[in-house]
Backbone as CSV, one residue per row, in Angstrom:
resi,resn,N_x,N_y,N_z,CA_x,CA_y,CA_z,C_x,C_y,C_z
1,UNK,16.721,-9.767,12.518,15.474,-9.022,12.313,14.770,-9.550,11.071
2,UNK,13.457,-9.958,10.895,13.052,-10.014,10.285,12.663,-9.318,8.812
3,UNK,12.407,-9.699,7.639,12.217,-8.704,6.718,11.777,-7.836,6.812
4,UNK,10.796,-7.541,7.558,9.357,-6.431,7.414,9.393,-5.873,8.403
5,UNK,10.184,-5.806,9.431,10.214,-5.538,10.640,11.201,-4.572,10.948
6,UNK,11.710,-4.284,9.830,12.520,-2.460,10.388,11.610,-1.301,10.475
7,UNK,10.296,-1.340,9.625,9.508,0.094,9.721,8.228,-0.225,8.592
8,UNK,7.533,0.724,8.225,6.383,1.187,8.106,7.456,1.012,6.199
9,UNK,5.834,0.568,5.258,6.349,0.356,4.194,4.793,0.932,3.154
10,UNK,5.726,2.366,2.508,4.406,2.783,1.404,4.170,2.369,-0.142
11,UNK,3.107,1.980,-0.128,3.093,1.654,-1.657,1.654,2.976,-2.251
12,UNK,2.673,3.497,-3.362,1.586,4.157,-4.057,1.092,3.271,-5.352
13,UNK,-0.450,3.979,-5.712,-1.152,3.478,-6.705,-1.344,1.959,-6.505
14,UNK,-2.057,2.474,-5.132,-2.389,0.926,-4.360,-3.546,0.277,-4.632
15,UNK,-4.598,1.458,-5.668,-6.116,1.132,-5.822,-5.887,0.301,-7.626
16,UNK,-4.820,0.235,-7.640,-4.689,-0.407,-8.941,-4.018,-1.416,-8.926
17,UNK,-4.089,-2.343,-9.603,-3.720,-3.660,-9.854,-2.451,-4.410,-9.144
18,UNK,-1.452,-3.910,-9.619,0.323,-4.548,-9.119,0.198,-3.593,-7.859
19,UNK,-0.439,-2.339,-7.450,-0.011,-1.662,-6.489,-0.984,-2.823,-5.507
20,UNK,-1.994,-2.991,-5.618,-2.823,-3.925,-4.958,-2.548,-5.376,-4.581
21,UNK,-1.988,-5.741,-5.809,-1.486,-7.131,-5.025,0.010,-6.753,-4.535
22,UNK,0.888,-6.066,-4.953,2.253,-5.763,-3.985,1.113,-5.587,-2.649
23,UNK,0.425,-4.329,-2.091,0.362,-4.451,-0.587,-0.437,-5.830,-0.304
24,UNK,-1.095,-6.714,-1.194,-1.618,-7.774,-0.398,-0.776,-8.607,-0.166
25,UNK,0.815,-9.188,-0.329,1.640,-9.482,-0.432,2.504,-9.492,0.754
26,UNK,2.622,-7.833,0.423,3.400,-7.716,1.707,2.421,-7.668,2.995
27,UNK,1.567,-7.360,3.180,0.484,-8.030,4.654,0.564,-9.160,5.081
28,UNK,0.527,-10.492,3.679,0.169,-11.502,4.067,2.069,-12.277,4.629
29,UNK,3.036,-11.271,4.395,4.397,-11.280,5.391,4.492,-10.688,6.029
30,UNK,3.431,-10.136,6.898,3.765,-9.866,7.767,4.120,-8.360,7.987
31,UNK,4.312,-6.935,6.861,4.703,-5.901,6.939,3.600,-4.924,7.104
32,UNK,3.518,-3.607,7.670,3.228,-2.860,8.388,2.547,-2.094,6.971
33,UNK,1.929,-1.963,6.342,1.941,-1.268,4.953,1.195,0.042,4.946
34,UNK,1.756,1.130,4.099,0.350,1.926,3.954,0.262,2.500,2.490
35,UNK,-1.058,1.697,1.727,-1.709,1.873,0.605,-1.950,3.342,0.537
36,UNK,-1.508,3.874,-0.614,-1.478,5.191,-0.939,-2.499,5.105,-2.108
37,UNK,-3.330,6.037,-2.797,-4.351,6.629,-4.175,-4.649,7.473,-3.528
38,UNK,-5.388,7.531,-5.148,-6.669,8.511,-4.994,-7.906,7.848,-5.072
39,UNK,-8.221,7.238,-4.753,-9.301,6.275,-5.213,-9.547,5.694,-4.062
40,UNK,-10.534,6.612,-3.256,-10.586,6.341,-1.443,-11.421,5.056,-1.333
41,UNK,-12.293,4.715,-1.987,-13.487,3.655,-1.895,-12.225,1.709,-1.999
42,UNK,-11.346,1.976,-2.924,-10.813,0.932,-4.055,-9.631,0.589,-1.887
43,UNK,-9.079,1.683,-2.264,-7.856,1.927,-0.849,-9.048,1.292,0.646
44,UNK,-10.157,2.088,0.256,-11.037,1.194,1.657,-10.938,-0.011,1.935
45,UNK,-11.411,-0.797,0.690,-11.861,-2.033,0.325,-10.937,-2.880,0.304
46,UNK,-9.319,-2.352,0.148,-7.961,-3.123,0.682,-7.835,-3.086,1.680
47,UNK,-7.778,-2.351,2.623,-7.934,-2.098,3.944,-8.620,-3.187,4.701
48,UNK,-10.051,-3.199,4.318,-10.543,-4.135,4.840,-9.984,-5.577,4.693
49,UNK,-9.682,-5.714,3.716,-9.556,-7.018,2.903,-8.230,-7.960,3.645
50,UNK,-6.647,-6.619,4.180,-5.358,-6.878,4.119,-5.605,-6.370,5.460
51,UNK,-6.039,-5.257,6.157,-5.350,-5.007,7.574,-4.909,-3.877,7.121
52,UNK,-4.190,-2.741,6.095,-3.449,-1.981,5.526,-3.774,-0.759,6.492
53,UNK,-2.784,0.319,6.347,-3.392,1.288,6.537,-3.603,2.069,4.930
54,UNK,-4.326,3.109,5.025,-4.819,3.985,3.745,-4.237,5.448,3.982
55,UNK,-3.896,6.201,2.643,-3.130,7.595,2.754,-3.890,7.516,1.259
56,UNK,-4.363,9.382,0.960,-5.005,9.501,0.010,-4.363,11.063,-0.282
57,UNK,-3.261,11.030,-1.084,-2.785,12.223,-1.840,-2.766,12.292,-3.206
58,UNK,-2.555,13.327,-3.905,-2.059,13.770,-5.377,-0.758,13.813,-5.835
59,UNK,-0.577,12.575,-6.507,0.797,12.741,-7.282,1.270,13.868,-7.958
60,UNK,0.845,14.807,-8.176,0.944,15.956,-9.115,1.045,17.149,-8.351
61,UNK,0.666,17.001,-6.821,0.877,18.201,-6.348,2.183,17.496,-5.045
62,UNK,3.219,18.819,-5.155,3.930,19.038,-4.399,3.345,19.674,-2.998
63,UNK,2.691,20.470,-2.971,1.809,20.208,-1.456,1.036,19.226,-1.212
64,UNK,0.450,18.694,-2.004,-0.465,17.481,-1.092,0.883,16.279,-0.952
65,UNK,2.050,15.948,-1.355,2.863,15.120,-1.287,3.631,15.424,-0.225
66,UNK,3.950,16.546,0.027,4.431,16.969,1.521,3.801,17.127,2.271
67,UNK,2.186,17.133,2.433,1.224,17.214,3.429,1.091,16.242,3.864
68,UNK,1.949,14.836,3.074,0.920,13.609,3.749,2.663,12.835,3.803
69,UNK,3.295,13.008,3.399,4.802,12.258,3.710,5.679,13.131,4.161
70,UNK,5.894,14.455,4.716,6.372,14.920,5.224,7.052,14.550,6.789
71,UNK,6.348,14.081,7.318,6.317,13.797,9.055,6.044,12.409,8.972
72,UNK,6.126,11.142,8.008,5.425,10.081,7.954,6.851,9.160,8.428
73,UNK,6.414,8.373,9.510,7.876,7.623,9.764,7.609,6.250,8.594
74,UNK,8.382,6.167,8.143,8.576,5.160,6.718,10.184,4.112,6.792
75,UNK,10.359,2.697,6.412,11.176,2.541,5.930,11.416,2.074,4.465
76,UNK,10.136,1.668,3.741,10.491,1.552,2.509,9.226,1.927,1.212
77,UNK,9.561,2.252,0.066,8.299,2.357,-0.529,8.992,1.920,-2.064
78,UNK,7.221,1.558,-2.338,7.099,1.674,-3.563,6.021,2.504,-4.503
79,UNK,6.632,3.194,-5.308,6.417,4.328,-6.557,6.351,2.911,-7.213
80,UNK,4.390,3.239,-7.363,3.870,2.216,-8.216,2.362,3.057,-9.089
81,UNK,2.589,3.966,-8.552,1.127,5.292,-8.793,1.905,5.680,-10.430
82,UNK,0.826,5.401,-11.450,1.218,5.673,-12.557,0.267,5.897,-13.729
83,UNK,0.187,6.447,-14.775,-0.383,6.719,-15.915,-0.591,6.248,-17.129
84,UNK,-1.030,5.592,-17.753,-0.739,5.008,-19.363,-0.772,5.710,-20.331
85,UNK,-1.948,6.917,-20.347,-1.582,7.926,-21.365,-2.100,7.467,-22.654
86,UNK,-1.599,7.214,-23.678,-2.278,6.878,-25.296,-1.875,6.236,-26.186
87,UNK,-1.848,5.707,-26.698,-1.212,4.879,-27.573,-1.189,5.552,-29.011
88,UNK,0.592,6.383,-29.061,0.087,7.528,-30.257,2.093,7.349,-30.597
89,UNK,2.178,7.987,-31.476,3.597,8.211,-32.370,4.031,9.239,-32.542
90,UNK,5.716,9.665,-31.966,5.958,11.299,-31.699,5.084,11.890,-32.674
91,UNK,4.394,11.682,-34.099,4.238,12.669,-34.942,2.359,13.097,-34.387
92,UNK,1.822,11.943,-33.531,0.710,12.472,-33.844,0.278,12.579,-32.003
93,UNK,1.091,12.446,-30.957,1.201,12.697,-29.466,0.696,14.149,-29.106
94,UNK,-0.328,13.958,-28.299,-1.066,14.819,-27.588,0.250,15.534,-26.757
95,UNK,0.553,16.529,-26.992,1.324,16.678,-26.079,1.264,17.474,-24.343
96,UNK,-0.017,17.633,-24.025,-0.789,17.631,-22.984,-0.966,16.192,-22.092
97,UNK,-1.477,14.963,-22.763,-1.250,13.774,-22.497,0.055,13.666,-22.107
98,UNK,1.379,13.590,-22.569,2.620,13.614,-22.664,2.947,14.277,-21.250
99,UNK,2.435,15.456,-20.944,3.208,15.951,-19.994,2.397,15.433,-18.432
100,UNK,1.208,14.827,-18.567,0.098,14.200,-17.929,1.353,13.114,-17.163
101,UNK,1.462,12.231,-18.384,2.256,10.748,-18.091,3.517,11.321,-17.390
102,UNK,4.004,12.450,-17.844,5.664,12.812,-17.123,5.454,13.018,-15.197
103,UNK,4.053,13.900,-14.846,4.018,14.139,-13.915,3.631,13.574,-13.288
104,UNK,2.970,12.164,-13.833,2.295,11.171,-12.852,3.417,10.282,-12.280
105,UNK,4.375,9.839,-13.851,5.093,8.674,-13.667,6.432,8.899,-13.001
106,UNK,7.262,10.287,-13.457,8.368,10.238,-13.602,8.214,11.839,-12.100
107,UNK,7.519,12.907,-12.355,7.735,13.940,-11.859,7.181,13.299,-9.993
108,UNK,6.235,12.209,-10.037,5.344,12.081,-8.952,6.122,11.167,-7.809
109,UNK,7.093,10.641,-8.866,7.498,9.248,-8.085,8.798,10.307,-7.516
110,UNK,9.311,10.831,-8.801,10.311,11.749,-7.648,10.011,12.761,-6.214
111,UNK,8.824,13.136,-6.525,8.336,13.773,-5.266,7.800,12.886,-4.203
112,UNK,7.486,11.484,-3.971,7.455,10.930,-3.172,8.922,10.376,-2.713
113,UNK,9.778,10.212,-3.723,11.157,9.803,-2.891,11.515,11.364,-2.032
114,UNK,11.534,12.673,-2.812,11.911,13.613,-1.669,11.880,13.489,-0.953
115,UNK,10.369,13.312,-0.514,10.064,13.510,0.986,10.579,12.611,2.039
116,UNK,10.080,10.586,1.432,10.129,10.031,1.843,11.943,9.598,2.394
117,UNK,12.616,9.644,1.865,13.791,9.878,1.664,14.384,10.610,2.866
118,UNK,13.933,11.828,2.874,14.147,12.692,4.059,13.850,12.234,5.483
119,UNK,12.686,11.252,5.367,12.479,10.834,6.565,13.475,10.036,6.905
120,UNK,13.435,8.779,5.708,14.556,7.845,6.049,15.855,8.571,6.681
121,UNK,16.527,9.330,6.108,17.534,9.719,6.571,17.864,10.213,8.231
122,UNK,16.273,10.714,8.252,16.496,11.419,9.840,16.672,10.492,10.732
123,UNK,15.457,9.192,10.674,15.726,8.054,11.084,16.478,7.387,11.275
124,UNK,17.315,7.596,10.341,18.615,6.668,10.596,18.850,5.294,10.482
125,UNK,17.670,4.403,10.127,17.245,2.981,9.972,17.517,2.577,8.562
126,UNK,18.322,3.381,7.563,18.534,2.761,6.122,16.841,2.696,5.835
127,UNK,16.728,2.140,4.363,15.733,1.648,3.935,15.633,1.198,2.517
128,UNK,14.821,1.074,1.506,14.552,0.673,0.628,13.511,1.144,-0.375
129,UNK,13.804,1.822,-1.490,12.827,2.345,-2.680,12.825,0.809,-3.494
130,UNK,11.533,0.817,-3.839,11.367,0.321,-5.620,10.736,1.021,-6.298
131,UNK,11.500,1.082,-7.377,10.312,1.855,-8.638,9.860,1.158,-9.421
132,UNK,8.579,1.284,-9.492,7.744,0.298,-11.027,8.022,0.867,-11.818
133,UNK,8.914,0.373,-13.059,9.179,0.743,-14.584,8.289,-0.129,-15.234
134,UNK,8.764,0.003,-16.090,7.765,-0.823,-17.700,9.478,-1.363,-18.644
135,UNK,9.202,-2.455,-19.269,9.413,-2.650,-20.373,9.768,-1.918,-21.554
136,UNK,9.024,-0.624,-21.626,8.833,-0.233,-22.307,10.109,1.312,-22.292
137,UNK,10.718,1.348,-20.902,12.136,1.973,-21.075,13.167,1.514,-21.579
138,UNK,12.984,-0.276,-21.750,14.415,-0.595,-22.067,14.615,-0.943,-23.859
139,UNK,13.010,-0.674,-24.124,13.443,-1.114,-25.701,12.216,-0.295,-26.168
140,UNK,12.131,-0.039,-27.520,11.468,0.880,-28.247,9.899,0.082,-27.852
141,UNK,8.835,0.740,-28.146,7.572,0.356,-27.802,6.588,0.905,-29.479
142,UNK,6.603,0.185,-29.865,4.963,1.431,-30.998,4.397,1.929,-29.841
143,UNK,4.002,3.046,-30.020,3.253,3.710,-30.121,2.903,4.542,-28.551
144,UNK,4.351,3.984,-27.879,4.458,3.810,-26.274,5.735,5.158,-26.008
145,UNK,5.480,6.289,-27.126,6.330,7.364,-26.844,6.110,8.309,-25.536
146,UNK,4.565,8.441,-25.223,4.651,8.977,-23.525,5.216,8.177,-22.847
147,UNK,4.642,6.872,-22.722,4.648,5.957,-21.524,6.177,5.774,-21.660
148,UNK,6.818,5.336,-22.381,8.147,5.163,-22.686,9.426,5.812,-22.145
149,UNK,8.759,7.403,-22.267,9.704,8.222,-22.437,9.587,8.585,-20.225
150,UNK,8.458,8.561,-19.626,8.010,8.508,-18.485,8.887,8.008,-17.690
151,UNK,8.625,6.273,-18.009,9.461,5.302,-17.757,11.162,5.416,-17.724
152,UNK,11.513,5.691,-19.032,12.826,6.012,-19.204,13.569,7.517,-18.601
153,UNK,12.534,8.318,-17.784,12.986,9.396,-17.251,13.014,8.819,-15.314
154,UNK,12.095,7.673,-15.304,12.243,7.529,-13.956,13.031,6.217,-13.416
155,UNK,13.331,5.977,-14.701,15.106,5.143,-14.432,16.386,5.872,-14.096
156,UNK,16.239,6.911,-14.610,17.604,7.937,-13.831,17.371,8.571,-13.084
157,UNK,15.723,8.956,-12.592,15.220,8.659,-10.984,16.205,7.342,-10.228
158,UNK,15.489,6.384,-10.359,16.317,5.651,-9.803,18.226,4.906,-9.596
159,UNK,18.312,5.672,-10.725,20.322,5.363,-10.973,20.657,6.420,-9.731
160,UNK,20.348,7.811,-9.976,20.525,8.916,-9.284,20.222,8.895,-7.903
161,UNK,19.104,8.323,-7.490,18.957,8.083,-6.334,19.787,7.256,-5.150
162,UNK,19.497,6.011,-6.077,20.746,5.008,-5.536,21.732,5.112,-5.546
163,UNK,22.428,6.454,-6.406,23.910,7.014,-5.881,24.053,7.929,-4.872
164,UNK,23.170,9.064,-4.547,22.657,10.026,-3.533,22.462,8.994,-2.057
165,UNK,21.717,7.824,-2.129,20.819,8.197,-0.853,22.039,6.275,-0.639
166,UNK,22.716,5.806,-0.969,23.757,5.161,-0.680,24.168,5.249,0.481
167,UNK,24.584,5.988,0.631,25.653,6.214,2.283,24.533,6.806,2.837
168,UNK,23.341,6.483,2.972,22.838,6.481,3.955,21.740,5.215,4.052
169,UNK,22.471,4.167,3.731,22.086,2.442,3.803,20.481,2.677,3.136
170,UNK,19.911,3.558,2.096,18.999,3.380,1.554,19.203,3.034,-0.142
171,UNK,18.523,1.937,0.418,18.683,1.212,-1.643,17.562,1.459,-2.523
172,UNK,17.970,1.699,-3.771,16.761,2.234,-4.327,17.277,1.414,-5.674
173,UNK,15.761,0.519,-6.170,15.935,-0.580,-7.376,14.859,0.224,-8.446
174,UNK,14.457,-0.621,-9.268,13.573,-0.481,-10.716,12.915,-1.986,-11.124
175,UNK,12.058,-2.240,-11.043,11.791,-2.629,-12.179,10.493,-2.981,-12.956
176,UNK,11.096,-4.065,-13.925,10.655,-3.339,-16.042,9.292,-4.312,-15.519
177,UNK,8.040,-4.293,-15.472,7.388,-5.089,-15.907,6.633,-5.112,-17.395
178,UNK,6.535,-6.482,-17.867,5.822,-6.457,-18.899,4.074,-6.533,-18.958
179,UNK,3.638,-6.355,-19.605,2.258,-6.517,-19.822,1.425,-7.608,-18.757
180,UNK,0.598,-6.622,-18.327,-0.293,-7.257,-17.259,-1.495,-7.414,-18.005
181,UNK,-2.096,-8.123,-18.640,-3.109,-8.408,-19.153,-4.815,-7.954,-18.340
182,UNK,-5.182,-6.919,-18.112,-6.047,-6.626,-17.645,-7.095,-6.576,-18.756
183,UNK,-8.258,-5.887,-18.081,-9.534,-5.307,-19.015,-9.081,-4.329,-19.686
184,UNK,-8.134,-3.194,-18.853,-7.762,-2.176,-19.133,-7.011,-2.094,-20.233
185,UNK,-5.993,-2.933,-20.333,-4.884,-2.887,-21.175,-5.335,-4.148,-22.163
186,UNK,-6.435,-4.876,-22.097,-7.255,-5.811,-23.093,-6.951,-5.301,-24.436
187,UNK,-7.872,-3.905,-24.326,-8.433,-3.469,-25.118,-7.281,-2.706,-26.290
188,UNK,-5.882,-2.902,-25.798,-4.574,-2.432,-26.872,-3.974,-3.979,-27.448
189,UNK,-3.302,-4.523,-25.816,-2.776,-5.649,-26.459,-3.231,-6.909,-26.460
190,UNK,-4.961,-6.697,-26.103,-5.393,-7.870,-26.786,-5.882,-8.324,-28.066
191,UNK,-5.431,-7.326,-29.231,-5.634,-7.185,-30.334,-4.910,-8.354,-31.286
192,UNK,-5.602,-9.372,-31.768,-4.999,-10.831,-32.464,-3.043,-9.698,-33.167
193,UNK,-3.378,-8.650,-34.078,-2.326,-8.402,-34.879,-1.407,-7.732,-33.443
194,UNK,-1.575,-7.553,-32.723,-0.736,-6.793,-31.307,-0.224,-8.195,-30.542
195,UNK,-1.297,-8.622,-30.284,-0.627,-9.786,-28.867,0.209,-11.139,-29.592
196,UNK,-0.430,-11.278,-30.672,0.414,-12.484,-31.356,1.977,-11.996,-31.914
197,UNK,2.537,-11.173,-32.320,3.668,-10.736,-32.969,4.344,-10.212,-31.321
198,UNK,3.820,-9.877,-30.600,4.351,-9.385,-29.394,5.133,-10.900,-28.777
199,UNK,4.000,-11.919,-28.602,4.073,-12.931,-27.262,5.238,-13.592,-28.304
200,UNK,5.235,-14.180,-29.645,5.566,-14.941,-30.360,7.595,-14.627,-30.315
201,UNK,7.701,-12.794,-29.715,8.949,-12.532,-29.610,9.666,-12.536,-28.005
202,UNK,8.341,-13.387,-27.007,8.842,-13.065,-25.682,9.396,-14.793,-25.603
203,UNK,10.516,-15.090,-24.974,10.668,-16.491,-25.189,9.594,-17.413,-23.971
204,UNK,9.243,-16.487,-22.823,7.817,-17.266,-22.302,6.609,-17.607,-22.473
205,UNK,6.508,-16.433,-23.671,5.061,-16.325,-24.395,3.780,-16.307,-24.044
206,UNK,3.638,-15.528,-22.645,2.920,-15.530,-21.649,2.511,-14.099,-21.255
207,UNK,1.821,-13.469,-20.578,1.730,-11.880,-19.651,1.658,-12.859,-18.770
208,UNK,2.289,-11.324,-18.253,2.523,-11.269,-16.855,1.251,-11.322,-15.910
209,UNK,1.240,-11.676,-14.915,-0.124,-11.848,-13.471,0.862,-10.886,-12.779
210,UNK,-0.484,-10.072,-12.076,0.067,-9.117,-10.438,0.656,-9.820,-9.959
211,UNK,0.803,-10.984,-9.526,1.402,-12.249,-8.765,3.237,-11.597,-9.436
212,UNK,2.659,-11.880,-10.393,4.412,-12.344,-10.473,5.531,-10.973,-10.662
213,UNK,4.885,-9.654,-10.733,5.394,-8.364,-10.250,4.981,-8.368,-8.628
214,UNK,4.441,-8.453,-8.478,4.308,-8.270,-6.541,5.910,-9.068,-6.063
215,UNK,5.878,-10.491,-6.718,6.981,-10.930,-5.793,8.118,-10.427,-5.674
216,UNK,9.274,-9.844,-6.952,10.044,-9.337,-6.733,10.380,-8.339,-6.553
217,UNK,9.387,-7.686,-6.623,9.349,-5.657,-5.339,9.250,-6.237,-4.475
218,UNK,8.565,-7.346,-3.581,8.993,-7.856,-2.369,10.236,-7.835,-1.911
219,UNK,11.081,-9.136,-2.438,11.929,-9.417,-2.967,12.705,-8.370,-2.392
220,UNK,12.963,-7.436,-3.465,13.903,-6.212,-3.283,13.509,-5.091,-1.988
221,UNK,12.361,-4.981,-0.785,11.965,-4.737,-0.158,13.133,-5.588,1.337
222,UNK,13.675,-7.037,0.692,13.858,-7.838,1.765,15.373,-7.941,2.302
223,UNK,15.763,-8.336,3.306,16.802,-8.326,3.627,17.643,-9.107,2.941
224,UNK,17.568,-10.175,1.997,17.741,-10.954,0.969,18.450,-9.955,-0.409
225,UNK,17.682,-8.730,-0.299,18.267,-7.950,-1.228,18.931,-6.833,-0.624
226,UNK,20.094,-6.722,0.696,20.632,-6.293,1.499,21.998,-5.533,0.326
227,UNK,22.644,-6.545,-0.442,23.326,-5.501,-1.352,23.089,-5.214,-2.765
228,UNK,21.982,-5.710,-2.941,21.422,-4.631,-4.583,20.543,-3.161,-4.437
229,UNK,21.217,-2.367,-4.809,21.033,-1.004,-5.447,21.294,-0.342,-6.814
230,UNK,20.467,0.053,-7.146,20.584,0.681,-8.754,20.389,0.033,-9.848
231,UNK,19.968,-1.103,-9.576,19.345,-2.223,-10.728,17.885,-1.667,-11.457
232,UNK,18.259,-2.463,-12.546,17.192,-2.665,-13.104,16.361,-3.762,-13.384
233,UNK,15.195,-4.190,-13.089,15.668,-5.859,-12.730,14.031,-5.833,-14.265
234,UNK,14.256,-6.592,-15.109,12.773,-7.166,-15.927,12.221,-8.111,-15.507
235,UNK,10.874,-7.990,-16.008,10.041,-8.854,-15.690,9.053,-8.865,-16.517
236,UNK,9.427,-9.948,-17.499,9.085,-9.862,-19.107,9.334,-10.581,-19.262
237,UNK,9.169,-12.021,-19.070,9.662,-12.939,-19.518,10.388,-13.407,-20.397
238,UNK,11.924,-12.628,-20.469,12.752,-12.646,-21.704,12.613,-11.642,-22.836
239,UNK,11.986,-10.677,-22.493,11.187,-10.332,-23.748,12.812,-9.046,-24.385
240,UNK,13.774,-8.635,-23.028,14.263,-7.294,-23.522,15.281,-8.137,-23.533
241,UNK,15.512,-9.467,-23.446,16.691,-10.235,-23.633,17.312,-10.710,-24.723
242,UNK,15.693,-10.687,-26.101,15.878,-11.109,-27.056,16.879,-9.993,-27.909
């Protein structure tokens, strides 16, 4: 059987960057995908672009997450729908922001494995989670105490999972990416005193491209990754190695 060819494969926070090129990725192999946001226009415009199908729920609500993955036949997803939050230090953290980032990153992704999970099981076809982490769980961050702490709560999402949903041939991975150099995220770590002391400690000395997080959530999507579960895999070019 081919990789892509056991079932139906969801990616949330598909109207954003890595969620966007993961589903253009997996289309252009061939898999059955369905792009999840909130951001119906961004999810259109992939659609058109990939073939995808589109699903438009709220990470934050436990009814709209069971309204729309409840009954959804699925075999694999990726919890890629996420928050950045602020760039602040336990002493001076919004702590409204804080609980923002918990329910997007850590509370949202667990409520899409519930459900999704449940299906898998009824099914009976095994399957496959990835979770998008950050970097920023496996080693201290300035100023990255929401995002951090998010991250590092939805890694034992994923340890926990992949011990639970095991014996029932569903694998569930992680991983760390580092800095995607967008517009978005320009405007923190493209700062000369931020990006130079940062890159100068990664031994690639590079950010990361969507390209090169899309491939190995593939990757771990594939029959190739038939016995890894519960990893954590980086993608940081050395950076949590140092």
């Amino acid at each position: 059987m081919a990789d892509y060819d056991k079932g139906a494969l969801l990616v949330t926070g598909a109207s954003g960057g890595i969620g966007g090129a993961t589903v253009r990725l997996l289309c252009h192999k061939g898999a059955d995908v369905i792009a999840a946001g909130q951001n119906e226009e961004k999810l259109a415009a992939l659609a058109h672009e990939t073939g995808c199908r589109t699903l438009v729920f709220d990470l934050t609500s436990e009814d709209s997450v069971a309204a729309a993955l409840g009954d959804l036949d699925l075999w694999g997803v990726v919890n890629c729908g996420g928050f950045g939050g602020e760039i602040a230090t336990p002493m001076e953290t919004d702590i409204s922001v804080f609980d923002k980032v918990i329910s997007i990153n850590a509370r949202g992704a667990l409520l899409v494995t519930k459900y999704t999970s449940r299906t898998m099981i009824r099914l009976g076809r095994g399957g496959a989670i990835v979770n998008v982490s950050s970097q920023a769980s496996l080693v201290g961050l300035k100023g990255h105490i929401s995002y951090g702490s998010s991250k590092a709560a939805l890694d034992n999402i994923t340890r926990v999972s992949a011990l639970e949903l095991g014996r029932h041939d569903i694998r569930v991975n992680g991983v760390h990416p580092t800095v995607v150099m967008t517009p978005m995220s320009a405007w923190y770590w493209g700062r000369p005193e931020i990006e130079g002391p940062f890159l100068s400690q990664m031994p690639l000395g590079r950010w990361a491209t969507e390209a090169d997080i899309a491939a190995p959530i593939a990757f771990l999507l594939s029959e190739g990754a038939s016995m890894i579960s519960g990893v954590a895999l980086p993608i940081d070019g050395g950076y949590t190695a140092v």
